[in-house]
VOBA-1610 file (N, C-alpha, C; in pm, whole numbers, padded with zeros to 5 digits, always signed):
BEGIN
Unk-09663+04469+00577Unk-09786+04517+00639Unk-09901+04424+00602Unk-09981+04423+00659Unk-10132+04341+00640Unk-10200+04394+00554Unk-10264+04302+00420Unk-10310+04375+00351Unk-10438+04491+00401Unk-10447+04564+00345Unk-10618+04610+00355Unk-10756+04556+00325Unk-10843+04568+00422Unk-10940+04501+00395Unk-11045+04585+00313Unk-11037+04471+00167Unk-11069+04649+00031Unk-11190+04544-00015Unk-11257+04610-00099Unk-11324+04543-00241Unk-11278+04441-00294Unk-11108+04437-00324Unk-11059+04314-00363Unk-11038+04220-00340Unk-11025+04257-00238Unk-11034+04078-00074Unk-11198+04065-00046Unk-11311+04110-00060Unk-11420+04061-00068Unk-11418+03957-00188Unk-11370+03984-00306Unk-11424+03899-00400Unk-11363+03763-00373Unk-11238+03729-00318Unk-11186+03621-00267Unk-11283+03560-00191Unk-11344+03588-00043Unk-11370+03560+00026Unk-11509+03561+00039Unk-11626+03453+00060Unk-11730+03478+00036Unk-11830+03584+00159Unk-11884+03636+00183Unk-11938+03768+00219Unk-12009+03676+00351Unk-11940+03763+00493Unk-12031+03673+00630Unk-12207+03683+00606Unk-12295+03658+00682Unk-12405+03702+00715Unk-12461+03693+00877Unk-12417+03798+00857Unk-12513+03842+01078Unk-12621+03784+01079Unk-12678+03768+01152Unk-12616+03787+01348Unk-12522+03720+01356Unk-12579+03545+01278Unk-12439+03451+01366Unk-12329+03427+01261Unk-12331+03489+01157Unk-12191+03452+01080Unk-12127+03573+01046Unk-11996+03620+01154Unk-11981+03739+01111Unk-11791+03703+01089Unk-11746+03814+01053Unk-11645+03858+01049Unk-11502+03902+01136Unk-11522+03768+01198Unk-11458+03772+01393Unk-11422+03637+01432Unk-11328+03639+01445Unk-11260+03510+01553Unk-11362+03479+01683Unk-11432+03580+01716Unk-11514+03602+01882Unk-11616+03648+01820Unk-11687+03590+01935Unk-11811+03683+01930Unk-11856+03775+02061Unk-11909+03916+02027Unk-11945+03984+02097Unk-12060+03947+02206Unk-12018+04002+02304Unk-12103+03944+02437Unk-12281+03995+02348Unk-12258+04137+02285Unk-12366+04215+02260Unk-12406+04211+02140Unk-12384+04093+02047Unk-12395+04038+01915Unk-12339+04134+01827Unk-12363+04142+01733Unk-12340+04254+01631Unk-12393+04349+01633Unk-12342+04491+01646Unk-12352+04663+01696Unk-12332+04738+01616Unk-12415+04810+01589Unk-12326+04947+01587Unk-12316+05081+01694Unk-12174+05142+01687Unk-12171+05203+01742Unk-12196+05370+01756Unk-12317+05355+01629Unk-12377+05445+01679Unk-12528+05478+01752Unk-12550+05329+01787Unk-12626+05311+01904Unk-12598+05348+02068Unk-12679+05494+02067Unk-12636+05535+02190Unk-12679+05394+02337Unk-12754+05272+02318Unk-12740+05216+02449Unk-12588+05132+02421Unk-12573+05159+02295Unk-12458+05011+02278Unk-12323+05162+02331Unk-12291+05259+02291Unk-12226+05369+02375Unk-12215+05411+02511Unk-12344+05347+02522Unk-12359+05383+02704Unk-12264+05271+02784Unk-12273+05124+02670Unk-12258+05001+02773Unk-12115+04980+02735Unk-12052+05044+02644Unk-11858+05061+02597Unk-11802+05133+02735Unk-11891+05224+02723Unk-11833+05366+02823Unk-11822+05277+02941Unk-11919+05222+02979Unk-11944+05133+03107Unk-11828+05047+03126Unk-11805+04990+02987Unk-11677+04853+03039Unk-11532+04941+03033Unk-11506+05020+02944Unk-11382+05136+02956Unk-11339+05152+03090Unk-11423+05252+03141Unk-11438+05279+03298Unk-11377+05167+03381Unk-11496+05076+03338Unk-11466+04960+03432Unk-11304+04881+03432Unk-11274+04932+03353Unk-11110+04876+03289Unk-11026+04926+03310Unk-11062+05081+03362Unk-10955+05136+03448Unk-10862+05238+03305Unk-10902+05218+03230Unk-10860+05347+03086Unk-10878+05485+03075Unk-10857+05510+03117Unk-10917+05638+03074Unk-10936+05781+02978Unk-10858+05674+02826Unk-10906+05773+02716Unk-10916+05669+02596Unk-11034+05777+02514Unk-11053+05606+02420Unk-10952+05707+02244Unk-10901+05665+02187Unk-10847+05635+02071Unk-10987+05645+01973Unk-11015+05735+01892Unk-11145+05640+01814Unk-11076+05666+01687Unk-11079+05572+01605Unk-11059+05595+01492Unk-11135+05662+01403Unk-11079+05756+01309Unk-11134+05883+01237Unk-11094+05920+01113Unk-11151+05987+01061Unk-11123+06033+00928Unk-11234+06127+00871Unk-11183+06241+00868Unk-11229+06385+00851Unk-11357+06378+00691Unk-11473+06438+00791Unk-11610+06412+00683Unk-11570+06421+00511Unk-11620+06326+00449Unk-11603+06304+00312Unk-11493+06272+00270Unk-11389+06226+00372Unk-11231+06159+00294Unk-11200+06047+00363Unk-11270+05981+00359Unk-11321+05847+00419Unk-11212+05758+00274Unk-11169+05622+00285Unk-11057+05559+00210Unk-11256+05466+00177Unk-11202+05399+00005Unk-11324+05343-00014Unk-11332+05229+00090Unk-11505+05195+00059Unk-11491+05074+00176Unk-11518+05165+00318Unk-11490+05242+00315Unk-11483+05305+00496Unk-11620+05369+00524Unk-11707+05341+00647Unk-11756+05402+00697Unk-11715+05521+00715Unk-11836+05630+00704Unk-11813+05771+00790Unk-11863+05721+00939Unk-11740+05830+01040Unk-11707+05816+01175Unk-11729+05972+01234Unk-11706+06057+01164Unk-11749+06217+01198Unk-11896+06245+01244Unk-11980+06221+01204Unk-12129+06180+01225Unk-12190+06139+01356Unk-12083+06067+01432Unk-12086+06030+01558Unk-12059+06052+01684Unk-11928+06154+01641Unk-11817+06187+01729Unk-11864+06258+01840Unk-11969+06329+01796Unk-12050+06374+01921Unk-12108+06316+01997Unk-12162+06242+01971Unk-12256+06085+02060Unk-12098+06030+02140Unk-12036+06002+02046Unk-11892+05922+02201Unk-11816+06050+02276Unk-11843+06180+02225Unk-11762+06249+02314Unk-11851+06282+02418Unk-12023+06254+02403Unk-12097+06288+02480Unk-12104+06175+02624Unk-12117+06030+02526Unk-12095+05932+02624Unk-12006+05957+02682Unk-11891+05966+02680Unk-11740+05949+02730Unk-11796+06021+02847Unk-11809+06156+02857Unk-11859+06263+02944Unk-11899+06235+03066Unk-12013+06133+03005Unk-12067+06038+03118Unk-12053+05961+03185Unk-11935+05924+03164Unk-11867+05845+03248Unk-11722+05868+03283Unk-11688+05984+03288Unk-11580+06088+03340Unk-11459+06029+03257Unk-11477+05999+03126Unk-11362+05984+03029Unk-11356+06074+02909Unk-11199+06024+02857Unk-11168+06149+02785Unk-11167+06040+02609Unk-11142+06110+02525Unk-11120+06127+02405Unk-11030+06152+02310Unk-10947+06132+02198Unk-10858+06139+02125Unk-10875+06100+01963Unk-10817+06149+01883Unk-10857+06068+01784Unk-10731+06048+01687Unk-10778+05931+01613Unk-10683+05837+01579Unk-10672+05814+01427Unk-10629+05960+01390Unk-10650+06009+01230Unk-10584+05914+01153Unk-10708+05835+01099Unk-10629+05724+00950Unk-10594+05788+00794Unk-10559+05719+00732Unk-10467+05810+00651Unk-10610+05852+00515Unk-10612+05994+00533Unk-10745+05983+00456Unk-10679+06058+00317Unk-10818+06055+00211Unk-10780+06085+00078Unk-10717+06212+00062Unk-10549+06203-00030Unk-10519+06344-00017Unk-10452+06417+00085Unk-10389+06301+00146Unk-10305+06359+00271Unk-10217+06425+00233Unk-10217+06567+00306Unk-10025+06649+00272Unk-10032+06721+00415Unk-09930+06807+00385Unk-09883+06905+00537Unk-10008+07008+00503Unk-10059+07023+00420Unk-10170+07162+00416Unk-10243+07131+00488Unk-10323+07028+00425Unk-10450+06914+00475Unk-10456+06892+00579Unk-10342+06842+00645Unk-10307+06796+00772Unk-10378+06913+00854Unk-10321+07032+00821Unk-10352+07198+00890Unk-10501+07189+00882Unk-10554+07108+00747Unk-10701+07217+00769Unk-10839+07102+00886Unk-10732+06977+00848Unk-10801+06897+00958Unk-10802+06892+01084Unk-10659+06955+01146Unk-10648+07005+01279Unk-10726+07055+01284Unk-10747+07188+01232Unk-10824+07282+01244Unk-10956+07242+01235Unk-11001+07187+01163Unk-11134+07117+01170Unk-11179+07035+01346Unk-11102+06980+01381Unk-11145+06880+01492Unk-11121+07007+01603Unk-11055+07112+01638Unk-11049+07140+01717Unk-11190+07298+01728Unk-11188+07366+01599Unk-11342+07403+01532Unk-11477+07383+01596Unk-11438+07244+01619Unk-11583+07160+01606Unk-11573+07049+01757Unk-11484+07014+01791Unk-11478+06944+01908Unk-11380+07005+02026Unk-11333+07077+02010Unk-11178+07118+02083Unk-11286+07190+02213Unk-11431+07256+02238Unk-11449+07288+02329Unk-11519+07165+02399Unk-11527+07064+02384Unk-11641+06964+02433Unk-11548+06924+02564Unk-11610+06886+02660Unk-11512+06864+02815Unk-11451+06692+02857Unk-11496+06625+02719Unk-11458+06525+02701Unk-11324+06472+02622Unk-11295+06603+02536Unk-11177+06642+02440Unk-11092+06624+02530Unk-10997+06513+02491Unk-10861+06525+02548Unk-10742+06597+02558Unk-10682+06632+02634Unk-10560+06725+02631Unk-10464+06626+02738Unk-10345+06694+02750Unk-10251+06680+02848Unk-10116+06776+02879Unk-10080+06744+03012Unk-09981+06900+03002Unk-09866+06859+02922Unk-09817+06918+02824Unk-09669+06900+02767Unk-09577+07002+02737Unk-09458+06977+02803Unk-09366+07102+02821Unk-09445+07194+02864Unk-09537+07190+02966Unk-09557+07360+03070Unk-09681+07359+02937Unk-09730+07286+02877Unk-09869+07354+02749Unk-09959+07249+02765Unk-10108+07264+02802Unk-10195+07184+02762Unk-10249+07178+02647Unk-10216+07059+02573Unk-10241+07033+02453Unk-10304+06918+02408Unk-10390+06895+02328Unk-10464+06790+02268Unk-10371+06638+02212Unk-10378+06568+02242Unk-10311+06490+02170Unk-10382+06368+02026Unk-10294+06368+01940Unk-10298+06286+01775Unk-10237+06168+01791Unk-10311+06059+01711Unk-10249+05967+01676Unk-10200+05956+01551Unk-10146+05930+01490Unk-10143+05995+01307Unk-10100+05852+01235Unk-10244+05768+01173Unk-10173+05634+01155Unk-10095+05612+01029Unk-09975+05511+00977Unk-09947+05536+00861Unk-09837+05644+00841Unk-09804+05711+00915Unk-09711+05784+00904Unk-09646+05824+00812Unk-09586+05699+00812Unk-09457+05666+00714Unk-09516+05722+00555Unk-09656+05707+00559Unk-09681+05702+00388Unk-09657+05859+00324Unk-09634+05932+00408Unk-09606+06087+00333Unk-09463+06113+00379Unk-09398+06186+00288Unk-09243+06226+00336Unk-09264+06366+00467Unk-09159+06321+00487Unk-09078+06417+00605Unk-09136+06567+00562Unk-09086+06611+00428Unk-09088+06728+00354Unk-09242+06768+00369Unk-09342+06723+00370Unk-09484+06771+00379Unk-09506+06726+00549Unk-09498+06656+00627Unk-09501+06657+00735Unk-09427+06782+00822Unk-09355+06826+00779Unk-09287+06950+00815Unk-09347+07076+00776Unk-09416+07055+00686Unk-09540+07202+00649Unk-09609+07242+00757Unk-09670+07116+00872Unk-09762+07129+00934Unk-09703+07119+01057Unk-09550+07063+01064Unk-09545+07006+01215Unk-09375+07104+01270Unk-09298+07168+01157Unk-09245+07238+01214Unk-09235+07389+01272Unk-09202+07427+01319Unk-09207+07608+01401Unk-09189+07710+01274Unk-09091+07624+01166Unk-09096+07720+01027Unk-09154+07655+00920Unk-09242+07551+00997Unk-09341+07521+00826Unk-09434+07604+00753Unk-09445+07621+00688Unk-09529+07689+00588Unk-09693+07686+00641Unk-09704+07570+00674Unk-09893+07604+00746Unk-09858+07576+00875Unk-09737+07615+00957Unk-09672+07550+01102Unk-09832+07544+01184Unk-09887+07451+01272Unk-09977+07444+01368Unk-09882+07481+01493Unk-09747+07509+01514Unk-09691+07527+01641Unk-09688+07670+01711Unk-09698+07646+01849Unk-09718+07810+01888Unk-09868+07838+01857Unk-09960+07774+01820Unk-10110+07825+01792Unk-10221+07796+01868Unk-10304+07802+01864Unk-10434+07711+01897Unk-10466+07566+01893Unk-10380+07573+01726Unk-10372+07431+01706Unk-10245+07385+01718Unk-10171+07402+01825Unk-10119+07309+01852Unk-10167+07193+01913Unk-10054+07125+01934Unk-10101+06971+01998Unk-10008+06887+01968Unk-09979+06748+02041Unk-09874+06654+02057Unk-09932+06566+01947Unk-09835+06543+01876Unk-09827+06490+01729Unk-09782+06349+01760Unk-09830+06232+01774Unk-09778+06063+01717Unk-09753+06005+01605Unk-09656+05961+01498Unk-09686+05910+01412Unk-09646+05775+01435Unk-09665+05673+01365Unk-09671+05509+01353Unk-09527+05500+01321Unk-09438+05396+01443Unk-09317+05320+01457Unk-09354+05199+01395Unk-09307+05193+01267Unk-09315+05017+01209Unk-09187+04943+01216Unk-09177+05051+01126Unk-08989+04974+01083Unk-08890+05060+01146Unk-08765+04988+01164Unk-08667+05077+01220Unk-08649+05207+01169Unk-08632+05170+01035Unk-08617+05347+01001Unk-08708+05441+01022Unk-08793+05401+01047Unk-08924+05517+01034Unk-08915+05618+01166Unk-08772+05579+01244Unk-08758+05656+01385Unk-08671+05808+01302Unk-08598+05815+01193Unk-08542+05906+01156Unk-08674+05979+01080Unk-08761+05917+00998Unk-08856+05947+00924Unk-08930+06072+01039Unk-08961+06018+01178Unk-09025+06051+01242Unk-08991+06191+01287Unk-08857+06180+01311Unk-08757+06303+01385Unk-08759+06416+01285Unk-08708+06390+01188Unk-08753+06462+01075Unk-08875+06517+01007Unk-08988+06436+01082Unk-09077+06550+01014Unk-09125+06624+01131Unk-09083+06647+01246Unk-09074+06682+01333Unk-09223+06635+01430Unk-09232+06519+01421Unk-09340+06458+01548Unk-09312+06488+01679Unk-09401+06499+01757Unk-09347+06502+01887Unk-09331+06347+01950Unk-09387+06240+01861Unk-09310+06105+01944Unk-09388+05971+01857Unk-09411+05871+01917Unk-09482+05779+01818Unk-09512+05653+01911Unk-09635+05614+01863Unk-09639+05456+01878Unk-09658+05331+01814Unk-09665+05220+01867Unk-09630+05071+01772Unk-09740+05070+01712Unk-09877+05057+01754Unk-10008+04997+01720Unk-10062+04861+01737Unk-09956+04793+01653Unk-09948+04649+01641Unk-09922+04558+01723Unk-10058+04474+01723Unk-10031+04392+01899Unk-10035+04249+01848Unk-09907+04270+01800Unk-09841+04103+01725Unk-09683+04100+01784Unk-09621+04042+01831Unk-09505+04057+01874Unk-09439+03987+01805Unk-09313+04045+01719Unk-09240+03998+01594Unk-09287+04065+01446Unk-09411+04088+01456Unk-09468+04105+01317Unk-09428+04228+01217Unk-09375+04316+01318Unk-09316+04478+01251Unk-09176+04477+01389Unk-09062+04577+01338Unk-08983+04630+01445Unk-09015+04677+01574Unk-09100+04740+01532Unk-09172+04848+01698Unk-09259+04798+01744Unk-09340+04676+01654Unk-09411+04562+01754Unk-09330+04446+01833Unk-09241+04425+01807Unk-09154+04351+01881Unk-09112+04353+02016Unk-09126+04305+02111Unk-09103+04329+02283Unk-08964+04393+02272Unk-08887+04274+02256Unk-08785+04284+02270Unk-08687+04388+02233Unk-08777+04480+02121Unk-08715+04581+02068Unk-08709+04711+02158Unk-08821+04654+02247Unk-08880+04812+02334Unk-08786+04932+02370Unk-08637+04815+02454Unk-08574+04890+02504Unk-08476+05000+02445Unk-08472+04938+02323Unk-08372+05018+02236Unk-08426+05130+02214Unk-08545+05085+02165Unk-08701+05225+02123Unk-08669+05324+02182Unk-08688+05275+02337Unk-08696+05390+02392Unk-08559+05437+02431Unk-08476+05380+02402Unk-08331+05495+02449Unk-08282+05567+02354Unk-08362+05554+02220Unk-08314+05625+02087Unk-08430+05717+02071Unk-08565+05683+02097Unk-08660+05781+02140Unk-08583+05888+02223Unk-08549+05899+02349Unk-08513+05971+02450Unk-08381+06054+02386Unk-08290+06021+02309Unk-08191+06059+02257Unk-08253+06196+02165Unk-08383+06149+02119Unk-08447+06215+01989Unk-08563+06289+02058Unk-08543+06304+02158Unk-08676+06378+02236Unk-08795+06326+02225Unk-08820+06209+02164Unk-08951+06192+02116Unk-09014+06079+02193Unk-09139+06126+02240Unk-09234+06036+02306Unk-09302+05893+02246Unk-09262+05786+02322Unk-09269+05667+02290Unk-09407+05584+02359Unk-09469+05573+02277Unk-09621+05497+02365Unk-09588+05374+02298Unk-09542+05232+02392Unk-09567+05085+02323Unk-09723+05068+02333Unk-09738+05027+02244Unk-09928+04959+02241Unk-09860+04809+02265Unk-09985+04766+02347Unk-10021+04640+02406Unk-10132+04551+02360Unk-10165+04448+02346Unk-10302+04412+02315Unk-10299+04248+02353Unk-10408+04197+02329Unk-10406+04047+02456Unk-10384+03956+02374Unk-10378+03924+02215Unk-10340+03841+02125Unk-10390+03895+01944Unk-10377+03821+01851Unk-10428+03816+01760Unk-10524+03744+01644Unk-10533+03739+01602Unk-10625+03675+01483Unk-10731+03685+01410Unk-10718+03704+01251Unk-10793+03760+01200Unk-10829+03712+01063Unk-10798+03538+01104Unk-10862+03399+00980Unk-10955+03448+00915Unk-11062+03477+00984Unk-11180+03497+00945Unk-11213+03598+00845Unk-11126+03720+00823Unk-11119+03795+00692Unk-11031+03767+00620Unk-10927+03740+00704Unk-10787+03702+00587Unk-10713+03549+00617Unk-10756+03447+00600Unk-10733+03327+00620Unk-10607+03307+00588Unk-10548+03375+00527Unk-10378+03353+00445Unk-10274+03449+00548Unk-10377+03464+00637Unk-10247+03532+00752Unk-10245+03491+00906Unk-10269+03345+00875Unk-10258+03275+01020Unk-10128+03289+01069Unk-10027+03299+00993Unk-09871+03303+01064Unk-09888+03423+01165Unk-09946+03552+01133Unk-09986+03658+01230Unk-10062+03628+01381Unk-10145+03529+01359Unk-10204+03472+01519Unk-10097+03453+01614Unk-10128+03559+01675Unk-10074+03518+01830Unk-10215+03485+01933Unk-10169+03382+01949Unk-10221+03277+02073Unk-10260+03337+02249Unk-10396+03388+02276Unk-10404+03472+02365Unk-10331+03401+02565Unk-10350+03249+02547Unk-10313+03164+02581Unk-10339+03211+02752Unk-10526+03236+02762Unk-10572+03286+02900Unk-10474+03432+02986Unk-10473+03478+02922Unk-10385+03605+02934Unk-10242+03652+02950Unk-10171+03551+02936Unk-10055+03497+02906Unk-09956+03615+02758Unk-10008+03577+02728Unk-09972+03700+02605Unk-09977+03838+02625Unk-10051+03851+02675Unk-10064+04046+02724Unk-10046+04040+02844Unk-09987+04011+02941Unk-09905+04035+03033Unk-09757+04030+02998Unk-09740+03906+02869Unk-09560+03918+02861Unk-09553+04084+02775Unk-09692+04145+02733Unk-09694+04248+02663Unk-09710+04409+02752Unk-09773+04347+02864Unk-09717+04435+02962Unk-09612+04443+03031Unk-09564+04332+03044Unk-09463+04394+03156Unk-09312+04417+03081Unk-09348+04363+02910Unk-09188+04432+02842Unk-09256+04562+02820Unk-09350+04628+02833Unk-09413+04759+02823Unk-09373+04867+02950Unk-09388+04767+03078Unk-09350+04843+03178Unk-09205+04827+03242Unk-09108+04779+03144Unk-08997+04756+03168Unk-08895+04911+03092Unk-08970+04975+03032Unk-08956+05092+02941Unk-08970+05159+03016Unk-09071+05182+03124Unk-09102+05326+03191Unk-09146+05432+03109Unk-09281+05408+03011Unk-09351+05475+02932Unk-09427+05581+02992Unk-09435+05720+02944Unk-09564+05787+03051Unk-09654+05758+02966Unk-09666+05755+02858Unk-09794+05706+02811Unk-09802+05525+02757Unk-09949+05480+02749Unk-09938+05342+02704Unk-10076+05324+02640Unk-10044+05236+02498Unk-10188+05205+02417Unk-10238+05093+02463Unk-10320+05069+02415Unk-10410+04940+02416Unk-10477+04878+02283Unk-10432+04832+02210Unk-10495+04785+02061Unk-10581+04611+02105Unk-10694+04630+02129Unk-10760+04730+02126Unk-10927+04708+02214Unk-11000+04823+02233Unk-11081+04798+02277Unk-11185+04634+02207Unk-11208+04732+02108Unk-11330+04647+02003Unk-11316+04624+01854Unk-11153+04591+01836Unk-11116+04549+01713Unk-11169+04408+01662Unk-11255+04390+01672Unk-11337+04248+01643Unk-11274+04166+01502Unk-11256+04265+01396Unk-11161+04217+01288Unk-11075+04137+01319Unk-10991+04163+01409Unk-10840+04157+01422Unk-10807+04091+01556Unk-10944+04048+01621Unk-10903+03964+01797Unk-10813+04069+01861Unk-10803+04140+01845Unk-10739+04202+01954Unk-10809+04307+02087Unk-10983+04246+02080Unk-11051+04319+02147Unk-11064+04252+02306Unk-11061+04372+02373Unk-11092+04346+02538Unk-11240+04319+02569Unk-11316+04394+02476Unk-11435+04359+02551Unk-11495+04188+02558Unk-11605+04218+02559Unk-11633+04084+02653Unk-11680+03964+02533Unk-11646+03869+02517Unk-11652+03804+02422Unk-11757+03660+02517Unk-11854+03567+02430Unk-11907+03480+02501Unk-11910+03370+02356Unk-11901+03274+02405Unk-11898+03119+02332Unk-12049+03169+02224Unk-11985+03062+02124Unk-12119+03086+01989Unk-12017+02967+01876Unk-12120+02899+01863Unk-12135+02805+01701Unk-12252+02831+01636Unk-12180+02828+01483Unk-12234+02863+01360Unk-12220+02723+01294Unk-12272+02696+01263Unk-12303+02546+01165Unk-12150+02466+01234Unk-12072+02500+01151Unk-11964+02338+01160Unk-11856+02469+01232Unk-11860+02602+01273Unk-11805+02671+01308Unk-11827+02715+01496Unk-11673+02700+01520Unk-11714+02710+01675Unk-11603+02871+01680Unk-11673+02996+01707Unk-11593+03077+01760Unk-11497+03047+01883Unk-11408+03121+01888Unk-11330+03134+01983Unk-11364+03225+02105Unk-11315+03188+02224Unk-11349+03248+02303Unk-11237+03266+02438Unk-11332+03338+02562Unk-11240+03369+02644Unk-11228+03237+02805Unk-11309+03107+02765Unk-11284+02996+02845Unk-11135+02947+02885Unk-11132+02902+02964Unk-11212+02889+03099Unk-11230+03030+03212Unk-11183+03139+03122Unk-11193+03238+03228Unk-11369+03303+03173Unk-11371+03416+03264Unk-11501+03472+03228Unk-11486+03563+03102Unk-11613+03615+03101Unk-11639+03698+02943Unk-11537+03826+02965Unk-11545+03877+03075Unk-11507+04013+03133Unk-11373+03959+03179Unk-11336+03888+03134Unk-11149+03855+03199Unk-11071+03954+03144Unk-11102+04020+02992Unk-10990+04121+02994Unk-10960+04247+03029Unk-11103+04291+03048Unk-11149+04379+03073Unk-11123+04376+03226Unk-11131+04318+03307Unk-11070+04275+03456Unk-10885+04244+03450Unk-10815+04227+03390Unk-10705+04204+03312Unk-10667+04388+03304Unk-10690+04414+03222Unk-10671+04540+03168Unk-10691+04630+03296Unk-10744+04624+03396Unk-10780+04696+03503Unk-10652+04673+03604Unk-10608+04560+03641Unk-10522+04531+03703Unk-10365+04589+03632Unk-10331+04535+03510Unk-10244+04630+03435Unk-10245+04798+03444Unk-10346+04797+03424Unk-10356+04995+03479Unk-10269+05065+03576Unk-10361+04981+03709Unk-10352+05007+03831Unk-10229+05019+03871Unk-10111+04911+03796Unk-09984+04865+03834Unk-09857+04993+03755Unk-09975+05004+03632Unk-09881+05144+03560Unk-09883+05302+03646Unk-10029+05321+03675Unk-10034+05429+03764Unk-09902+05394+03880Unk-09926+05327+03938Unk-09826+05278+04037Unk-09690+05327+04003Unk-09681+05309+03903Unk-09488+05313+03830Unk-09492+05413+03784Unk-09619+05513+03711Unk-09567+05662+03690Unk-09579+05728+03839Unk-09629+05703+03968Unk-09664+05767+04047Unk-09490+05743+04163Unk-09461+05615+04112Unk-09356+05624+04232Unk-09240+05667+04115Unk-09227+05681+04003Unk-09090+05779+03901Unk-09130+05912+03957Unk-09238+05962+03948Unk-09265+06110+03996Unk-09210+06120+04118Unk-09206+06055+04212Unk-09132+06057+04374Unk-08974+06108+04364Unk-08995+05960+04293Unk-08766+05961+04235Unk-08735+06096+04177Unk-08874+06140+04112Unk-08811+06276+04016Unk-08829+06386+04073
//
């Protein structure tokens, strides 16, 4: 796995300074943001839309169990479920592994997001098995056993969320091969890759897709491949260039779509909108040098190529769940 970006990898690495020296392979069309600037929310929602997505992933972690180093993200959630609104999109969230994770916890954080967000009309759901239900991303998975994942996620767990209010379609993180028994066993309802490196983990691997999903399907469990347009992430962790994948004018996330749509997924990720860390962002990136430093960028195409990219990929998936629904 990639290390974490902690306290301890700051002291290695000497500390960026914004506007123009930041922490990014690219630079943002909209310089350095935050996103809890409702115009910089208004103008995400805007390119989302425009991309043809229509639910955003936000990454989260339930007020005050934030991992050190981490921003609080709860604080906000109302501002993007409000934006979203506004631009007729939906919402999900993309629970990172916060302090103190068990099957209890798990219960009281469901319960928390749905408390507090579960009536907002931006809250995502979807129909599953005949139930509209909210859907989880649950990252990390792997890091708690089966045995406490089953507190919360089976019909006879001890804090079971099934059959309730809080129910909802459960994802946990496909890394390694084994983690598909890990998964079955703590009774998830399915999982996805995350990782938009091809080779770098098992379930990031293209080539692996197909197996994924016929041992998924064996196991009932719902398989979302995540996609993303390349990698690189020198710029915080310089000792993990072997991880760069080469976006190579969109070349890379198309061979990432179409071993994606060679699966016949009903659902599909996108890693990621605005992972700026990690290059794996769609939004709109524009040329910038910093002293002897030339960012990378999205030349010779335009700023909005992936985001135009990502729209066309959509369009082609709707297409393929709409003509399986015919066949079915």
């Amino acid at each position: 796995m990639l290390p974490n970006w902690k306290v301890k990898y700051e002291r290695v690495q000497p500390p960026h300074k914004p506007p123009d020296d930041i922490g990014s392979n690219f630079y943002p069309k909209l310089g350095p943001y935050s996103s809890s600037d409702p115009k910089v929310l208004n103008k995400h929602m805007e390119q989302i839309k425009y991309s043809g997505a229509g639910v955003l992933a936000v990454s989260w972690y339930p007020p005050n169990l934030e991992l050190e180093n981490e921003e609080p993200v709860d604080n906000i959630m109302l501002k993007i479920l409000d934006s979203a609104q506004n631009k007729s999109l939906q919402v999900t969230f993309h629970i990172e592994p916060f302090k103190n994770r068990s099957g209890e916890n798990i219960v009281k954080v469901i319960k928390y997001i749905i408390d507090t967000y579960g009536s907002h009309k931006a809250f995502y759901r979807t129909l599953y098995n005949g139930k509209l239900l909210p859907l989880y991303y649950l990252y990390d998975s792997y890091q708690i056993s089966s045995f406490e994942w089953s507190k919360a996620l089976s019909h006879e767990g001890q804090f079971s969320l099934r059959n309730s209010k809080y129910d909802g379609i459960f994802l946990g993180l496909l890394a390694r091969q084994d983690h598909m028994n890990h998964l079955a066993a703590s009774n998830f309802d399915g999982f996805y890759t995350y990782f938009a490196i091809d080779g770098f983990e098992y379930g990031s691997t293209f080539r692996n897709w197909a197996l994924i999903s016929a041992e998924a399907k064996k196991l009932k469990l719902i398989f979302i491949p995540s996609i993303g347009p390349g990698y690189v992430d020198t710029r915080i962790r310089p000792w993990n260039d072997r991880n760069t994948r080469k976006r190579s004018n969109g070349q890379y996330y198309r061979a990432a779509f179409l071993a994606a749509l060679e699966v016949k997924p009903k659902f599909l990720s996108i890693t990621s909108f605005n992972e700026w860390h990690e290059g794996t962002q769609i939004e709109p990136a524009v040329p910038k040098t910093f002293g002897n430093y030339r960012y990378e960028d999205y030349l010779p195409r335009s700023e909005d190529f992936y985001l135009r990219l990502t729209q066309s990929f959509v369009k082609e998936f709707i297409q393929q769940l709409n003509n399986s629904r015919q066949i079915g």
